[in-house]
Backbone as CSV, one residue per row, in Angstrom:
resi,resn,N_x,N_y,N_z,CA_x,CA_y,CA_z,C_x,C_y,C_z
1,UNK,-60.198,30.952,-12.908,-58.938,30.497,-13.453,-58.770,29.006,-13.147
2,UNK,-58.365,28.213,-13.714,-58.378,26.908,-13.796,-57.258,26.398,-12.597
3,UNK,-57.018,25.279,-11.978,-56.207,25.180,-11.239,-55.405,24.232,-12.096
4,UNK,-53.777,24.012,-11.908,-52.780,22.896,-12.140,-53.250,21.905,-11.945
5,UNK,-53.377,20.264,-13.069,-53.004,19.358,-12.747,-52.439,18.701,-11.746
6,UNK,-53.001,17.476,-10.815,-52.022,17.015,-9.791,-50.754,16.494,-10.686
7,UNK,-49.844,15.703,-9.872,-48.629,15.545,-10.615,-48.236,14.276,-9.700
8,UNK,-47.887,13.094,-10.498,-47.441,11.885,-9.845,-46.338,12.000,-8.369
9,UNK,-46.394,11.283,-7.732,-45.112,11.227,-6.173,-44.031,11.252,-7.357
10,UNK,-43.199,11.565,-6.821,-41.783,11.479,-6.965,-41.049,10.340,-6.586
11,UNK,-41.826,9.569,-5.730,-40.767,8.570,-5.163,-41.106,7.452,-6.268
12,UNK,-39.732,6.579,-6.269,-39.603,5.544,-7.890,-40.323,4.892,-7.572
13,UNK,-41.397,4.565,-8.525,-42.500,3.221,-8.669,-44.003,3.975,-8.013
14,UNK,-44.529,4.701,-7.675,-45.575,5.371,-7.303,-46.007,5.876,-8.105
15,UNK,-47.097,5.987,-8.577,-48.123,6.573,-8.931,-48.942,7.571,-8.625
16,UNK,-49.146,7.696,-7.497,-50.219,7.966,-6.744,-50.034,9.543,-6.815
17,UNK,-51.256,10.733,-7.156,-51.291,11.650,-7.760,-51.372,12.400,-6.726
18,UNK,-50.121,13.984,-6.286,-50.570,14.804,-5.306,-50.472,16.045,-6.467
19,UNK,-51.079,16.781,-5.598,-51.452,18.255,-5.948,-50.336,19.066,-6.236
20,UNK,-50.342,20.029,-7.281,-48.518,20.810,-7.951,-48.448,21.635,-6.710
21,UNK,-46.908,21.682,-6.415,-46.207,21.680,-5.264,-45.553,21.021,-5.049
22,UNK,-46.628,19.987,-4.902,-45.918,18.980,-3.558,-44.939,17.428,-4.348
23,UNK,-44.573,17.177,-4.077,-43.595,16.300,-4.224,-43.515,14.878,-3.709
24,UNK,-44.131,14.375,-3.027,-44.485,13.130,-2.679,-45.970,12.942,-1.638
25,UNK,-46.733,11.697,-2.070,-47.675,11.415,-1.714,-47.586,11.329,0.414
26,UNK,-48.779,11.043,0.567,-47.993,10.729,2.483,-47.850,9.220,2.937
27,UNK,-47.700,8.304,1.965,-47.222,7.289,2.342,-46.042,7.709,2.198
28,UNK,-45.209,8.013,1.219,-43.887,8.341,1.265,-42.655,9.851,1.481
29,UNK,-44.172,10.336,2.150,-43.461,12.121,2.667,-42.005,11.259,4.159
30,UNK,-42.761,10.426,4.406,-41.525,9.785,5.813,-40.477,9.808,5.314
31,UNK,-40.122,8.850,3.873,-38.756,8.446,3.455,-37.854,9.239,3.154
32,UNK,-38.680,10.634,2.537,-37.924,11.806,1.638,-37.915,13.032,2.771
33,UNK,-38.206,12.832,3.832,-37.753,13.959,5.239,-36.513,14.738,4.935
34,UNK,-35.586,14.165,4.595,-34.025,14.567,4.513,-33.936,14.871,3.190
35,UNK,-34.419,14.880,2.540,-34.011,15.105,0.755,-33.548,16.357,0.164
36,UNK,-34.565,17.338,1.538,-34.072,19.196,1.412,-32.959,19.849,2.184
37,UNK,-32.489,18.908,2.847,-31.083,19.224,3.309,-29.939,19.374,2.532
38,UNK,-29.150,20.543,2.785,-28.001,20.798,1.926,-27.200,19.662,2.213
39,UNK,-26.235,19.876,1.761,-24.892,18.907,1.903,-24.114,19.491,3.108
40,UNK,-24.169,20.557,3.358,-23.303,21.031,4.792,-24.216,20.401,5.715
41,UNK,-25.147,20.744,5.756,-26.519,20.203,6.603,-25.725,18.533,7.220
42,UNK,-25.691,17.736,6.030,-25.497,16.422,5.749,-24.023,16.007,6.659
43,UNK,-23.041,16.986,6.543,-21.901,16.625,7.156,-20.986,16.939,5.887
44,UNK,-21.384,17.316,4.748,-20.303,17.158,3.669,-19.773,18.920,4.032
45,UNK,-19.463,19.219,4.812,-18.681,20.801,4.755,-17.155,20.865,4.604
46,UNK,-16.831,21.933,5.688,-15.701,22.177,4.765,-14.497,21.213,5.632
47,UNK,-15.202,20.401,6.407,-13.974,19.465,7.523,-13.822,18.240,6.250
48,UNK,-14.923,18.058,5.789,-15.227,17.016,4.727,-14.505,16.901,3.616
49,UNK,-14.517,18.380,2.710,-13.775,18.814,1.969,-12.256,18.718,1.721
50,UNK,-12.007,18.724,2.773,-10.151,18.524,3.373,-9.903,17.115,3.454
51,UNK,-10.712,16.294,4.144,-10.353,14.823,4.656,-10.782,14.226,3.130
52,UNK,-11.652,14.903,2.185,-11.700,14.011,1.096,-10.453,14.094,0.173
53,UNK,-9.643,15.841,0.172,-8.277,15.812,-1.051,-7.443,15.065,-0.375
54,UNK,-7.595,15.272,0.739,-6.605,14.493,1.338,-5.855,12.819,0.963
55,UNK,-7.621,12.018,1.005,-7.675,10.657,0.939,-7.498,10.797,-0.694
56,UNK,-8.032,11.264,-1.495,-7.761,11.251,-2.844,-6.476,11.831,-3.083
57,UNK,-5.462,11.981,-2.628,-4.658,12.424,-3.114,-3.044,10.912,-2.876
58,UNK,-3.704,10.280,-1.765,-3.206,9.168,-1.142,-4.029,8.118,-2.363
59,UNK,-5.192,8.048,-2.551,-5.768,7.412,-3.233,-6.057,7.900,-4.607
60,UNK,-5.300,7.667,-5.636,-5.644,8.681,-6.901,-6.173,8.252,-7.423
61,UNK,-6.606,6.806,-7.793,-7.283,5.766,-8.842,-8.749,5.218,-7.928
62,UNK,-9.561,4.752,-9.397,-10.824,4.156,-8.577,-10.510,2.623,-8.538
63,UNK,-11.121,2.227,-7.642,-11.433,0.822,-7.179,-11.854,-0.129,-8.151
64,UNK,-12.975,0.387,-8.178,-13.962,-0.490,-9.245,-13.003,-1.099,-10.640
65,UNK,-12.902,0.531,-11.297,-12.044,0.678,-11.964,-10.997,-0.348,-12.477
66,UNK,-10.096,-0.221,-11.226,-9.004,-1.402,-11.699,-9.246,-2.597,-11.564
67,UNK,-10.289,-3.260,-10.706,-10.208,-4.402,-11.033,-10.982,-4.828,-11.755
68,UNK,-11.153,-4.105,-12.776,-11.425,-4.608,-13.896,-10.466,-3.813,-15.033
69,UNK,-9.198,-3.552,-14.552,-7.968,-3.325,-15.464,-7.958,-2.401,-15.798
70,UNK,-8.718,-1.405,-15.562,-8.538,-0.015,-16.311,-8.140,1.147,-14.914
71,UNK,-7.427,2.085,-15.891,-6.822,2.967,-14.905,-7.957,4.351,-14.985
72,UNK,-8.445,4.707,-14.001,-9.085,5.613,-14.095,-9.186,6.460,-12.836
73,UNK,-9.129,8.288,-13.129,-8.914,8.866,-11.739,-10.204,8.742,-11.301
74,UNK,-9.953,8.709,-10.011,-10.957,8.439,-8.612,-11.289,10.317,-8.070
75,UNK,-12.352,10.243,-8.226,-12.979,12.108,-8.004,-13.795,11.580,-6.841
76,UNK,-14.098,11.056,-6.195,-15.559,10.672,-5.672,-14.762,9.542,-4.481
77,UNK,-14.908,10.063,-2.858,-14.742,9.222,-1.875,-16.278,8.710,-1.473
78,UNK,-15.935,7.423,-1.677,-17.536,6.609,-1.267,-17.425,5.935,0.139
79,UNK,-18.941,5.872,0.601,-18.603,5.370,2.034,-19.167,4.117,1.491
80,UNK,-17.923,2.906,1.853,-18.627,1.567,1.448,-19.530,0.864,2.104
81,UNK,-20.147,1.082,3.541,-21.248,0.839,4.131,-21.876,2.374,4.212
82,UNK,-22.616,2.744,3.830,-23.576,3.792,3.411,-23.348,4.334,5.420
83,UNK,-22.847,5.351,5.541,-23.604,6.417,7.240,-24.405,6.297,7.592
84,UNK,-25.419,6.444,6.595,-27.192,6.916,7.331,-27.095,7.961,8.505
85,UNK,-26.326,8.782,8.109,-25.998,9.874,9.284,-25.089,9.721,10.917
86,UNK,-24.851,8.182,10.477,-23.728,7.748,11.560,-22.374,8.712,11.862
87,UNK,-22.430,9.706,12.601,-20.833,10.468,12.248,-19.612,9.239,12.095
88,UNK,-19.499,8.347,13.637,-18.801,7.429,13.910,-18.060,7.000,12.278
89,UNK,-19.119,6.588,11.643,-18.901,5.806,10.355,-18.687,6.487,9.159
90,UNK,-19.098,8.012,9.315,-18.810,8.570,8.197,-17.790,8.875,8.082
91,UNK,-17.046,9.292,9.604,-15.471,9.880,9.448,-14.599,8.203,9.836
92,UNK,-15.074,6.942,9.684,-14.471,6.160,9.579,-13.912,6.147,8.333
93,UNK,-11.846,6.010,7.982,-11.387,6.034,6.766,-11.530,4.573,6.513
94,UNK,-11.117,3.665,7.155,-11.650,2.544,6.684,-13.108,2.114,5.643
95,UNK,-13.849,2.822,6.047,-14.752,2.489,5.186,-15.090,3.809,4.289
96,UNK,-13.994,4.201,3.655,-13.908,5.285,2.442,-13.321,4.392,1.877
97,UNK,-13.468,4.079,0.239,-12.944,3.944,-1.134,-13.183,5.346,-2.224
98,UNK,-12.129,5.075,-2.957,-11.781,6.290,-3.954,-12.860,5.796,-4.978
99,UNK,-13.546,6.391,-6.095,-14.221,5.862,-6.723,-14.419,7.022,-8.119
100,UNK,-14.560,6.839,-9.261,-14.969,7.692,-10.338,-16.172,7.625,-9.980
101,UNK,-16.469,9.158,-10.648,-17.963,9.180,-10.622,-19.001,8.440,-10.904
102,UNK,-18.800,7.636,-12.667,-19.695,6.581,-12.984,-19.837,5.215,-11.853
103,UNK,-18.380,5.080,-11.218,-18.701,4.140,-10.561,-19.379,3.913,-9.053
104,UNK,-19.219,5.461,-8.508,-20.266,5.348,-7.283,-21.359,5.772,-7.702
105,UNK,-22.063,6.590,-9.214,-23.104,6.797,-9.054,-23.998,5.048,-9.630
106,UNK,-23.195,4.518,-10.000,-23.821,2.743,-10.062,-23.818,2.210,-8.735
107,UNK,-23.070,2.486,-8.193,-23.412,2.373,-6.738,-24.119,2.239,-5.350
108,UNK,-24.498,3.496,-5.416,-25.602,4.670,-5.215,-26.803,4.137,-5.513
109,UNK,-27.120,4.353,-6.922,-28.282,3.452,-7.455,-28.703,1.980,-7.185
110,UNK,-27.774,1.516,-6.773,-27.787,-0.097,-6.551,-27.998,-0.247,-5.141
111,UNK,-26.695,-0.641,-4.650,-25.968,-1.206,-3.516,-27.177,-0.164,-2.610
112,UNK,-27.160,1.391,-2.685,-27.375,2.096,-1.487,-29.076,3.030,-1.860
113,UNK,-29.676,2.388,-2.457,-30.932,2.902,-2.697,-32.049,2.691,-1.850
114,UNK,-33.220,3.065,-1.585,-33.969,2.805,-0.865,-33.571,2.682,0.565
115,UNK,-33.135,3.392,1.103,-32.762,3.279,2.584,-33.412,4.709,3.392
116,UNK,-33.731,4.372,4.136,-34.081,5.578,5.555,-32.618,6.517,5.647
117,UNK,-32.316,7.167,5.827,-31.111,8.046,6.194,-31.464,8.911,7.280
118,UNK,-30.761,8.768,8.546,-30.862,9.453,9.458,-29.870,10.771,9.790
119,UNK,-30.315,11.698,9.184,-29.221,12.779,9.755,-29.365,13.562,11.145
């Protein structure tokens, strides 16, 4: 019986061909350690859940959003210096902004990509 095709890394800009399964090459198995962690895992549970309606409910509009004049509801509390698994900083409200979805997932992609994350 024939075996599967390898299949490119997963991680953006790589090439480099591993075997079906697997999901990233071993230069970059380090970066993606945390990638199979749930979100409770992560800290997003149900303490999370509460402190986020909370702040969104104080905060109803996104950021981004208005200053650039438009009114739009804010679904999405962003941490504006990224955790990296910092509790200290994650349950810092200071560094929560309200944000629509489009605008933290531009975000996300930008500002907070390529980083190590330590949980």
């Amino acid at each position: 019986m024939p075996r599967r095709p390898n299949t490119p890394c997963k991680h953006p800009g790589c090439a480099k061909l591993v075997p079906h399964g697997q999901m990233y090459c071993e230069e970059h198995k380090p970066s993606h350690r945390y990638d199979v962690k749930t979100t409770k895992e992560k800290g997003y549970g149900r303490r999370w859940q509460k402190a986020r309606g909370v702040f969104l409910k104080a905060h109803p509009l996104c950021v981004k959003c208005r200053e650039e004049g438009k009114l739009v509801p804010a679904t999405v509390v962003d941490h504006i210096v990224p955790h990296r698994g910092d509790p200290v900083l994650f349950w810092d409200e200071g560094n929560w902004q309200p944000l629509c979805k489009s605008c933290h997932d531009s975000k996300t992609m930008t500002d907070d990509r390529y980083q190590d994350f330590k949980y």
